[in-house]
Wavefront OBJ file of the C-alpha trace (Angstrom):
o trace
v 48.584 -11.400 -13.248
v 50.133 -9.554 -10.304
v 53.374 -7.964 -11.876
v 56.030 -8.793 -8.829
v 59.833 -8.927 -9.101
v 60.752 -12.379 -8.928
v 64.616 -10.669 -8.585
v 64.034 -9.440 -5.462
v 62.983 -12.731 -3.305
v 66.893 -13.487 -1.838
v 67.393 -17.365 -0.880
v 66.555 -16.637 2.779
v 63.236 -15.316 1.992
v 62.782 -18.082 0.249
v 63.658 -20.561 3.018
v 61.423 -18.112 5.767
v 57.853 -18.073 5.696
v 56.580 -20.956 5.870
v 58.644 -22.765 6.471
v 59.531 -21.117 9.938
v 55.650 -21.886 10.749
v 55.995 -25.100 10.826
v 53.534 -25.934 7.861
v 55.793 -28.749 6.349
v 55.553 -30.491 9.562
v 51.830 -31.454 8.063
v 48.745 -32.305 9.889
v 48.707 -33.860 13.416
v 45.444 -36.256 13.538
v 46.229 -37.189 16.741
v 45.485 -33.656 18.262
v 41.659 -32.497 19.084
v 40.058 -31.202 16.043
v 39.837 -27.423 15.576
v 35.959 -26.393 14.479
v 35.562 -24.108 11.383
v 32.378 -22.443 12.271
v 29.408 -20.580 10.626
v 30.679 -17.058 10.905
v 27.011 -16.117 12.249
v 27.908 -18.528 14.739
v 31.319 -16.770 15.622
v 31.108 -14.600 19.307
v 32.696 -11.513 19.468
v 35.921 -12.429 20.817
v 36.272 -15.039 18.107
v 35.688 -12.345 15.539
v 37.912 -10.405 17.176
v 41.333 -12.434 17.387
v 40.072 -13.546 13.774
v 40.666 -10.039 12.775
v 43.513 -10.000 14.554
v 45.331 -12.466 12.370
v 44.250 -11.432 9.120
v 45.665 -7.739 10.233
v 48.843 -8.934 10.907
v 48.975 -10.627 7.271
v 47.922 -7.835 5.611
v 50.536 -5.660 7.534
v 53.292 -7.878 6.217
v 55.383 -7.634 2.993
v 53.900 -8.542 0.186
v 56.608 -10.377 -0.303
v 56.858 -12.505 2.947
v 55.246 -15.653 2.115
v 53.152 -15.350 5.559
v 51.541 -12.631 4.148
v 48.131 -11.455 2.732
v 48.691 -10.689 -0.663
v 51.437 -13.323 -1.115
v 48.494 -15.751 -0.696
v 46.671 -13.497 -3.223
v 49.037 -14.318 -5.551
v 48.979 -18.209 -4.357
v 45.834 -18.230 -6.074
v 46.183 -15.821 -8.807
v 49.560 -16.238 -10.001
v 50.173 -19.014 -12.079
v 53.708 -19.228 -11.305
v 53.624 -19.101 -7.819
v 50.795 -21.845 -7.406
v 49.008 -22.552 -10.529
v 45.172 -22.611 -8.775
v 43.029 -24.815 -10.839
v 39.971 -24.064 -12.062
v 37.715 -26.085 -14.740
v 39.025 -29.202 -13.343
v 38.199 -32.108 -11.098
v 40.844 -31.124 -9.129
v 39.569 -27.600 -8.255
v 37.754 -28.692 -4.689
v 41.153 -30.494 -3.696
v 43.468 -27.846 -4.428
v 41.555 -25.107 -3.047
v 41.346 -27.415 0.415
v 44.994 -27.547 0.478
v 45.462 -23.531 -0.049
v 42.538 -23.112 3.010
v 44.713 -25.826 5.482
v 48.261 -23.543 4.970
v 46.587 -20.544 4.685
v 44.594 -21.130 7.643
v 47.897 -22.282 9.661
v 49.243 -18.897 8.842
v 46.367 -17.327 10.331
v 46.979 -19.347 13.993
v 50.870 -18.681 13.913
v 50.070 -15.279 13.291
v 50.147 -13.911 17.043
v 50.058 -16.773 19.211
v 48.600 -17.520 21.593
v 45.907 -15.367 21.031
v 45.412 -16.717 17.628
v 46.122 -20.257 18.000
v 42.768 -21.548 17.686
v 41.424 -19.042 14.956
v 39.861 -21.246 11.922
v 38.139 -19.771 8.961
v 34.481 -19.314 8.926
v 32.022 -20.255 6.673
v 29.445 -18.482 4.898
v 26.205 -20.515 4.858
v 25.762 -19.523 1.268
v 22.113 -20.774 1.884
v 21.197 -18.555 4.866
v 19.480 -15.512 4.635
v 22.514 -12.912 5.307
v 22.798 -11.330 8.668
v 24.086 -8.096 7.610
v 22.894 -4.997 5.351
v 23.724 -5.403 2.125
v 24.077 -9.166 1.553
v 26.798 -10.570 3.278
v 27.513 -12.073 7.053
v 27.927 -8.934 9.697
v 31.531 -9.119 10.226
v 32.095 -8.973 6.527
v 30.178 -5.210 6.373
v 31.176 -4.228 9.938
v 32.688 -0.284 9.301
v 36.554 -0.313 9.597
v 37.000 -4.160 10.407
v 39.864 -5.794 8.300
v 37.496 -7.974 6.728
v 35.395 -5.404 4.754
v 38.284 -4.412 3.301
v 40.237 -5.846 0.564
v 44.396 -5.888 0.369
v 46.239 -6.185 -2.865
v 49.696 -5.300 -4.193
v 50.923 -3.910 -0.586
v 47.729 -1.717 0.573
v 44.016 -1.566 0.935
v 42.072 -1.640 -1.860
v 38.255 -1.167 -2.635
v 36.671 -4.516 -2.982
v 34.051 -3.937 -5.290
v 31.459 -5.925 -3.876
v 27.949 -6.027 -5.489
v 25.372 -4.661 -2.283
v 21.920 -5.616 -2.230
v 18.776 -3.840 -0.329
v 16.507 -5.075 2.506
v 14.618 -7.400 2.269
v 17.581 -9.879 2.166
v 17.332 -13.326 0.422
v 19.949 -16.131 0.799
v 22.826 -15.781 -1.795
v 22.055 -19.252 -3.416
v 18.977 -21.631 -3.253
v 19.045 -23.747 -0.098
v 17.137 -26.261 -2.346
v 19.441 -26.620 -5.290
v 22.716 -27.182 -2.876
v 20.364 -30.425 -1.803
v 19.886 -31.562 -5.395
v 23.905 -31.062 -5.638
v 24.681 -32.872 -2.665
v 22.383 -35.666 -3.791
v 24.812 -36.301 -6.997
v 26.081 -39.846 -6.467
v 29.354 -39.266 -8.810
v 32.210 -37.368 -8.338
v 32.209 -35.887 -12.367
v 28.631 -34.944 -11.744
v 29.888 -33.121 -8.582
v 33.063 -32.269 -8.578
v 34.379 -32.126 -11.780
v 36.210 -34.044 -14.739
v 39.028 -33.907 -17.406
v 38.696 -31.497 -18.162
v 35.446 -29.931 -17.125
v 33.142 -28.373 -14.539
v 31.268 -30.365 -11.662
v 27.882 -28.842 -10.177
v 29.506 -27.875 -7.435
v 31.666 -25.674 -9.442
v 28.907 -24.490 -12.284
v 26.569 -23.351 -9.422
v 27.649 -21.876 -5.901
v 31.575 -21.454 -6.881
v 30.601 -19.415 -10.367
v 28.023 -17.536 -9.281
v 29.260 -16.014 -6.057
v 32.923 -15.174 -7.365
v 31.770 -14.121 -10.988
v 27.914 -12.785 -10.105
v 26.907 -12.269 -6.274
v 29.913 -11.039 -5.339
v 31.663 -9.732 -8.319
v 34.177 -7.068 -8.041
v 37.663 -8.413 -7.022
v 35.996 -11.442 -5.917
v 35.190 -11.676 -9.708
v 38.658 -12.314 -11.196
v 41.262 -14.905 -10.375
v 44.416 -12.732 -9.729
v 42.588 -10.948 -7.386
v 40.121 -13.067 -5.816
v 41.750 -13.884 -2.686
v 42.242 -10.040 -1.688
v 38.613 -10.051 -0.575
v 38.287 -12.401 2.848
v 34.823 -13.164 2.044
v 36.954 -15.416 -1.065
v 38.158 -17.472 2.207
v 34.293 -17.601 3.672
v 32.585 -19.073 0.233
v 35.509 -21.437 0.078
v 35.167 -22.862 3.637
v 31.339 -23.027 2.595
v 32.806 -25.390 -0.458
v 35.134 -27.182 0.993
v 32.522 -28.054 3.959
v 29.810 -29.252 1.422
v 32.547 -31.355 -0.411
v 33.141 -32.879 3.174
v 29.357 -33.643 3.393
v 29.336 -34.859 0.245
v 31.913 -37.471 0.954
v 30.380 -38.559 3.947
v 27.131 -39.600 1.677
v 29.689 -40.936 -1.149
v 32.745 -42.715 0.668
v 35.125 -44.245 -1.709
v 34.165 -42.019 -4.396
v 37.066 -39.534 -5.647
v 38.946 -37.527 -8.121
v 40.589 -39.997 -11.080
v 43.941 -37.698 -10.439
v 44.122 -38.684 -6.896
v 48.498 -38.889 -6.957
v 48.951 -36.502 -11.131
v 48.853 -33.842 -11.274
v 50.812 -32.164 -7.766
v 50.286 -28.635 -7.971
v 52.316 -26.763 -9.645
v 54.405 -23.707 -8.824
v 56.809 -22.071 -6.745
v 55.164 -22.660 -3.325
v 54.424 -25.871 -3.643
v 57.545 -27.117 -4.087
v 58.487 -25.769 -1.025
v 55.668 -26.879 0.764
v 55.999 -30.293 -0.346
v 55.854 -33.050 0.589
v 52.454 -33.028 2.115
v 49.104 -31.867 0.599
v 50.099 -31.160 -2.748
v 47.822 -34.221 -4.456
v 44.346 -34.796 -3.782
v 44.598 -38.443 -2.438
v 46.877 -35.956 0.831
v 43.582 -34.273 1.882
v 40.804 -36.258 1.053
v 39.879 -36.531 4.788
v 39.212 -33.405 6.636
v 39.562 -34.955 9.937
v 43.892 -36.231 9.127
v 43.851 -32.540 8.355
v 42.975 -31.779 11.891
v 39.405 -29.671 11.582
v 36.079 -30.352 10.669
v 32.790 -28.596 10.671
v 30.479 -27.090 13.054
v 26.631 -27.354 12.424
v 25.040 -24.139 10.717
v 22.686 -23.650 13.241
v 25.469 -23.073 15.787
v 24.209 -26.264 17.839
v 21.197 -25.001 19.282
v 19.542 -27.561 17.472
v 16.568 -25.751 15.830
v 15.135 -27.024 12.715
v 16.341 -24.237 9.950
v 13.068 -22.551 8.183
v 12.998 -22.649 4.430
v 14.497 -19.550 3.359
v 12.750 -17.799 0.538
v 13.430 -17.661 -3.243
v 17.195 -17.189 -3.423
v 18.939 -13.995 -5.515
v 20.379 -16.575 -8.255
v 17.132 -17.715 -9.095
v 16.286 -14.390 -10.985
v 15.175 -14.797 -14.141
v 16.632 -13.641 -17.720
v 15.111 -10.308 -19.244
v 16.745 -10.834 -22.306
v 20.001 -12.926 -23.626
v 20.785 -15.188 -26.859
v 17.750 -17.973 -26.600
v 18.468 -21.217 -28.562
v 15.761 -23.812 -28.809
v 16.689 -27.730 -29.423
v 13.731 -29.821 -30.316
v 13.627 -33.612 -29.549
v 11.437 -36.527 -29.226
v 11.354 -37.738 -25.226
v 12.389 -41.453 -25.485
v 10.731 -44.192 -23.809
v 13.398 -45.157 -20.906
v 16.370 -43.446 -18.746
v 14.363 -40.386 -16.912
v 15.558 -41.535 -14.041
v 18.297 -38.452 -15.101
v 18.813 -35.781 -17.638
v 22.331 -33.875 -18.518
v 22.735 -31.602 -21.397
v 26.164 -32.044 -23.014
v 28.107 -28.790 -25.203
v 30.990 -29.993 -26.796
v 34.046 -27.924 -27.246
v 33.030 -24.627 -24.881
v 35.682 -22.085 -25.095
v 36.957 -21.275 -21.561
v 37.988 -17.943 -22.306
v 34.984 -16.442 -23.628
v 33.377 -13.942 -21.208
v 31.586 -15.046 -18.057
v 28.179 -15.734 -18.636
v 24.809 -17.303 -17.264
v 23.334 -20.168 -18.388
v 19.617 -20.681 -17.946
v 18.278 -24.543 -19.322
v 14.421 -24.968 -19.670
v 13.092 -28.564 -20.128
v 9.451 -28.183 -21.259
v 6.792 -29.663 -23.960
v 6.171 -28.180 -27.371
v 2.793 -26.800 -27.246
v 4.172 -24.716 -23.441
v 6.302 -22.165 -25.515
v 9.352 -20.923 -23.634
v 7.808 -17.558 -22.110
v 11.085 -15.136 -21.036
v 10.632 -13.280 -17.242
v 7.630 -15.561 -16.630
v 7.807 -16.890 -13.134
v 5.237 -19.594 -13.697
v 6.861 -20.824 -16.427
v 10.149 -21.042 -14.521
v 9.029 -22.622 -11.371
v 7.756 -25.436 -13.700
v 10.079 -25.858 -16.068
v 13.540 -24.433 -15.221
v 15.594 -27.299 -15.294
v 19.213 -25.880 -14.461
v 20.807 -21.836 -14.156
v 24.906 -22.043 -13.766
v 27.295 -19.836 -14.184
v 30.273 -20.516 -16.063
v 32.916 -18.187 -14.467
v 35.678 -17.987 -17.296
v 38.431 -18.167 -15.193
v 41.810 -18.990 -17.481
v 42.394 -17.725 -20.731
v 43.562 -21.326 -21.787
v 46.650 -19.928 -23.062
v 48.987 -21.379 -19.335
v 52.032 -23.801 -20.647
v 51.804 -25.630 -17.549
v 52.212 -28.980 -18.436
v 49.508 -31.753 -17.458
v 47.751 -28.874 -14.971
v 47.356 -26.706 -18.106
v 44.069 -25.470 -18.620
v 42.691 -25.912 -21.754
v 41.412 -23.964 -24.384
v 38.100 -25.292 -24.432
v 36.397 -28.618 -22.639
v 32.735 -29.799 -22.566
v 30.083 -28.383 -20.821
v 27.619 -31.283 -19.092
v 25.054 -29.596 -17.042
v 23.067 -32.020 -15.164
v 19.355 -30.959 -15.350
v 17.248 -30.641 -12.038
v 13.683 -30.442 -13.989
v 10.837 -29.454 -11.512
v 8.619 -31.090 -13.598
v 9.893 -34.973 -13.165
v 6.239 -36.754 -12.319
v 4.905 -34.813 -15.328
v 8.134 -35.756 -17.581
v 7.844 -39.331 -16.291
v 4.156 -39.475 -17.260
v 5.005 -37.830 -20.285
v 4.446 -40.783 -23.403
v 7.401 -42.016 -25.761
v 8.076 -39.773 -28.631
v 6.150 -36.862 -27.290
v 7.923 -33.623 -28.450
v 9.814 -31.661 -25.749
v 12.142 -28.566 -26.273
v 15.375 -27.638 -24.466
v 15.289 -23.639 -24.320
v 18.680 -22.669 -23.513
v 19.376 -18.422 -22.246
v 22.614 -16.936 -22.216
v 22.956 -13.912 -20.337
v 25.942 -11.889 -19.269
v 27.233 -13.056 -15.956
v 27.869 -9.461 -14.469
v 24.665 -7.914 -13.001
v 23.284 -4.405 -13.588
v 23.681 -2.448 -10.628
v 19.612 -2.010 -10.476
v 19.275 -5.815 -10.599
v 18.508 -6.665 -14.099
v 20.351 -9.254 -16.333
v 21.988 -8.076 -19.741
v 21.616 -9.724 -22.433
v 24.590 -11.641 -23.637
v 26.616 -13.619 -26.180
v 25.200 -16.741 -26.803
v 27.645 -20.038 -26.414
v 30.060 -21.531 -28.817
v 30.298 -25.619 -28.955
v 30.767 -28.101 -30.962
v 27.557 -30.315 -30.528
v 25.103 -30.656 -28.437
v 23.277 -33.911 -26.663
v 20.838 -34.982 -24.558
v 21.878 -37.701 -22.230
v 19.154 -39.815 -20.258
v 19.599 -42.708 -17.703
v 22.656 -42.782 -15.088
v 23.285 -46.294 -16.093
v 26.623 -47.351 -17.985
v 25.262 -47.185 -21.267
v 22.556 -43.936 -20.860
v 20.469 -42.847 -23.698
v 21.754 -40.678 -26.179
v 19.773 -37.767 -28.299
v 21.521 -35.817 -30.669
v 20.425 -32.009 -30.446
v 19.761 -29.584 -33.650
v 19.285 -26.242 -32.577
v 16.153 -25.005 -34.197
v 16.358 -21.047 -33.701
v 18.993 -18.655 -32.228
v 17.332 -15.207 -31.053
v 20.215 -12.711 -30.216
v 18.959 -10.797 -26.900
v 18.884 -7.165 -26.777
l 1 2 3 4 5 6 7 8 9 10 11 12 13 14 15 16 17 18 19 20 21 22 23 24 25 26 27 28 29 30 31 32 33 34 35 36 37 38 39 40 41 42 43 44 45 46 47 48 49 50 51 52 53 54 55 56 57 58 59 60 61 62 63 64 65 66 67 68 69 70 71 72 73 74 75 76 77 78 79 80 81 82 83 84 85 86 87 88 89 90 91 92 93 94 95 96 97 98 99 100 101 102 103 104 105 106 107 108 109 110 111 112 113 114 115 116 117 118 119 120 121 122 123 124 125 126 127 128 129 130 131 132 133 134 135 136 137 138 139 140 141 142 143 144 145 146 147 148 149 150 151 152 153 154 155 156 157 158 159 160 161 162 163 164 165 166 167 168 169 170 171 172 173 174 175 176 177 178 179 180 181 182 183 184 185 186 187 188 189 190 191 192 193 194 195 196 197 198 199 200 201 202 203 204 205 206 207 208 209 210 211 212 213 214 215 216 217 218 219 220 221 222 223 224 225 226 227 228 229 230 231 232 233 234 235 236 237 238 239 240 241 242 243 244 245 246 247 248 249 250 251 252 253 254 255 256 257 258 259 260 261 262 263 264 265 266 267 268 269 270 271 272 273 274 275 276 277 278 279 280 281 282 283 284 285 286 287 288 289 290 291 292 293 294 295 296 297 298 299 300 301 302 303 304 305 306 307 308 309 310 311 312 313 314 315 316 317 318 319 320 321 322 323 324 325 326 327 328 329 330 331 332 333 334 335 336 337 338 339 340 341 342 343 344 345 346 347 348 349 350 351 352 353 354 355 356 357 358 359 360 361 362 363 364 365 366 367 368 369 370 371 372 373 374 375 376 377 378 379 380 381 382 383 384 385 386 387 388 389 390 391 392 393 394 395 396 397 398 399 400 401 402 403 404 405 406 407 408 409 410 411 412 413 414 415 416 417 418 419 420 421 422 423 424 425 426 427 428 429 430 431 432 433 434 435 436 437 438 439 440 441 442 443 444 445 446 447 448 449 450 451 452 453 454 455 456 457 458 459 460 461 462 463 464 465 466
């Protein structure tokens, strides 16, 4: 955590900032909406007061709680803001951060910077720059390829990747997460990590991304951490439109915790205060900048690599007769502070042996790859927000292979191969290998009924990776 001296913040500080910008006033529905946009979509003079307004954050000090890295620490300091992670509630804190945040950003300079809204990175895009990210993110000397942290710039770290560009995550798996009909599946539980979170949230901060973006105190000093989080927040917002009605259990418990938002208070500091986007006064523009062209299949995306090496563990199991309608693998007890690592789940039969680095064997049989980005040592006294030391991992499984697993008879033999890898990649592309999980059990669940099927898992063989 940042080390800042708490001493130093007088009683006027504390009652400037924010609270001279108007952000308790809360949203005004009644006004037009503001449009985040695709930053590809952005021209240049909306990139241009954009920069603007971050620039006069990060000039401010750090201390001002309009500025940059104060909202650096909103996210990474645990007594300032407590951001949750691991938790149903990560998608509706992380909106409220973006609205006040974003607020900041328009009373920066106005009124040249009265309309600014954060961007989005269409994570599922090929990337319009060089190395992997949106132009304006890799543009030489613009404020937003540089990071700001503890008062100046800073290096951000990012990982860079060579022409020919592919999309930073798989166009086709952000469908399959969108099509999740519950809000556990999606967004989260009680503890415990949604798709949304165990795919494009992981693997950009902890993997694509990496560097500052790849650590909780210091996510938020990149500004692409305020482009993939837009990019969230907007599929969460598509997602509801598909599922109305269907929420977070915490809607009014826990309110976030910490310093700022007790002086934000009393609006959007529960999820039931921003559940629609539209009260909040934006919503989304269309990715393909409404020209209204029909967006081409982008190829195989960068996540979709496969493992070189890793801890393998294989759990046998008979394929019962009913509830293939859908899979999850369940890993009790998952310690949330053991390093960051890849997960790669292979559904398959017995006599098609799991075959590591083959791509025909993947395209027909991998059946999930997440990322669980370990971001809390579990060891935060903060009450009912706390996070824990360990929760359950329940991976809902995408198998390519559903018209041959639904042919497939009762009582067949089928194998789960599970790979660990290390979440950081090697600068020349490759995964490491990595420790293999710790849990408690393991499952098979089948059906999305009330009552689904349940298979006990034995893990047969554990091969440490090299």
């Amino acid at each position: 955590m940042q080390n800042r001296d708490r001493s130093r913040m007088s009683a006027a500080t504390l009652a400037a900032g924010l609270l001279a910008a108007s952000l308790l006033a809360g949203p005004a529905a009644a006004q037009p909406l503001k449009i985040r946009k695709n930053i590809a979509c952005l021209d240049d003079r909306e990139v241009a007061n954009f920069e603007h307004a971050v620039t006069i954050l990060k000039q401010r000090d750090q201390e001002d709680k309009r500025s940059w890295d104060y909202w650096v620490a909103v996210h990474g300091d645990f007594d300032i803001a407590h951001c949750l992670h691991g938790n149903e509630l990560i998608f509706p804190w992380h909106r409220s951060m973006l609205y006040h945040f974003e607020k900041l950003l328009q009373a920066a300079d106005p009124p040249r910077t009265s309309n600014v809204t954060l961007p989005y990175w269409d994570l599922s895009a090929v990337p319009s720059g060089d190395h992997g990210y949106p132009r304006a993110y890799e543009k030489p000397g613009s404020t937003l390829s540089v990071c700001h942290l503890l008062g100046q710039a800073q290096p951000c770290g990012r990982e860079t990747y060579s022409k020919p560009l592919r999309p930073p995550y798989s166009g086709n798996e952000l469908r399959q997460i969108l099509g999740l009909g519950n809000w556990p599946d999606f967004g989260g539980r009680v503890p415990g990590k949604g798709r949304l979170e165990l795919g494009p949230h992981d693997f950009i901060h902890g993997v694509y991304v990496n560097g500052l973006m790849g650590a909780v105190p210091t996510a938020a000093a990149d500004p692409v951490f305020y482009a993939l989080h837009a990019e969230l927040d907007r599929l969460w917002a598509d997602w509801q439109q598909r599922n109305p009605g269907k929420d977070p259990v915490q809607l009014d418990k826990p309110k976030w915790n910490g310093q700022i938002w007790e002086e934000l208070k009393p609006p959007l500091d529960t999820a039931r205060s921003v559940l629609k986007i539209s009260d909040l006064g934006y919503a989304y523009g269309p990715a393909d900048c409404g020209r209204g062209e029909k967006m081409a299949e982008a190829p195989r995306a960068v996540n979709e690599d496969l493992p070189q090496g890793g801890t393998v563990t294989t759990f046998p199991f008979k394929l019962p007769a009913a509830g293939r309608d859908q899979l999850r693998l369940v890993l009790g007890s998952v310690p949330v502070d053991a390093p960051s690592t890849r997960v790669f789940v292979f559904l398959h039969p017995a006599n098609q042996p799991y075959k590591p680095g083959d791509q025909h064997f993947a395209d027909a049989y991998l059946a999930a790859n997440v990322t669980l980005w370990q971001s809390s040592t579990g060891k935060h006294p903060h009450a009912a927000a706390a996070h824990p030391a360990a929760s359950d991992l329940d991976v809902v499984l995408f198998p390519p292979q559903s018209s041959l697993l639904a042919a497939a008879a009762p009582q067949s033999d089928w194998v789960i191969t599970m790979v660990v890898t290390a979440a950081a990649r090697a600068r020349h592309g490759t995964l490491a290998a990595g420790p293999g999980l710790k849990f408690s059990r393991a499952s098979l669940q089948l059906g999305s009924g009330g009552t689904p099927v349940d298979v006990a898992l034995t893990p047969a063989r554990k091969k440490e990776g090299r």
